[in-house]
N, C-alpha and C positions, 0 to 999 in steps of 0.2 A: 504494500500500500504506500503510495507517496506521504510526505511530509503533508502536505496542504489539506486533502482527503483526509490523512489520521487526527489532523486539529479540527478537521470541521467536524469528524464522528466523537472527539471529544468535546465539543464545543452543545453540541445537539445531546449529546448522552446527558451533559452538564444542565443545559436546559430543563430537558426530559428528567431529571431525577429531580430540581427543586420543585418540577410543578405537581409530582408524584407527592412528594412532601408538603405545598400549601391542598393538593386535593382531599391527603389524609388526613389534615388539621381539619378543614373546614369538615369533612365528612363527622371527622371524631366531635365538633361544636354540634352541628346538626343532630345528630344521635342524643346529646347531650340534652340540648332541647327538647327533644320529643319525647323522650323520657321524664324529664323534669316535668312538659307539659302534660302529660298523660297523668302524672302521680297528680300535682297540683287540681287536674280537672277533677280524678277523684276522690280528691278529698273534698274539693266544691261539691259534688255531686251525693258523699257522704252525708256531710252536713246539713246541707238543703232537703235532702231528700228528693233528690229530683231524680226521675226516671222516666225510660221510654225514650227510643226513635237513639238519636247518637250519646244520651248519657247511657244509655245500658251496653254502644257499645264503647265507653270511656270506661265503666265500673269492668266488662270482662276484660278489656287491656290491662285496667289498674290490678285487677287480683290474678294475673298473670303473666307480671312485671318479671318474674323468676324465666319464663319460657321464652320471653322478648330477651331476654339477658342474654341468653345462649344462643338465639337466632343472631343477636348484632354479634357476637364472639366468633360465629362460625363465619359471618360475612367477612367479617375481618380477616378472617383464618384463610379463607376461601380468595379475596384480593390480593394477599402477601402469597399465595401457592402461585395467582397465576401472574402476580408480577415477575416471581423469582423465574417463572415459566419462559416469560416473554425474556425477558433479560436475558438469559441463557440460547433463545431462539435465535433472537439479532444476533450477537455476538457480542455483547458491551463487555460482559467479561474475560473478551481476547483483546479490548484495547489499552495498550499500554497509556501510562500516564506521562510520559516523558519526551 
């Protein structure tokens, strides 16, 4: 591979991994959220006693906060398998850094 070609595959890999990195931040806020707003609605939804139509389905999200746990775990689990997939596809891990 020329000089000019192996800085631009590093140049692009470089790219390509911080946005991998704000895509996983912002995913990890996002989850973060919905979790937070899912427990918050049922506790609204506790309290008031409110039921029917989308509080019943906020109370079965909220009292199966343990099963959502595992479902975002395995997504995560499941994005890191097929990053490391791809990464190894292209060949990032045959480009020298030097």
């Amino acid at each position: 591979m020329r000089a000019s070609a192996r800085s631009r595959s590093a140049v692009f890999f470089a790219l390509g991994h911080s946005s991998v990195v704000v895509i996983a931040a912002a995913l990890s806020v996002i989850v973060a959220a919905l979790v937070g707003g899912v427990e918050a609605l049922g506790l609204v939804a506790g309290k008031l006693g409110l039921a029917g139509g989308m509080w019943d389905a906020v109370i079965a999200a909220n009292d199966n906060l343990g099963t959502l746990g595992y479902v975002i775990v395995a997504i995560f689990v499941a994005s890191w398998a097929i990053s490391v997939v791809a990464y190894r596809l292209m060949g990032y891990d045959k480009i020298s850094s030097a």
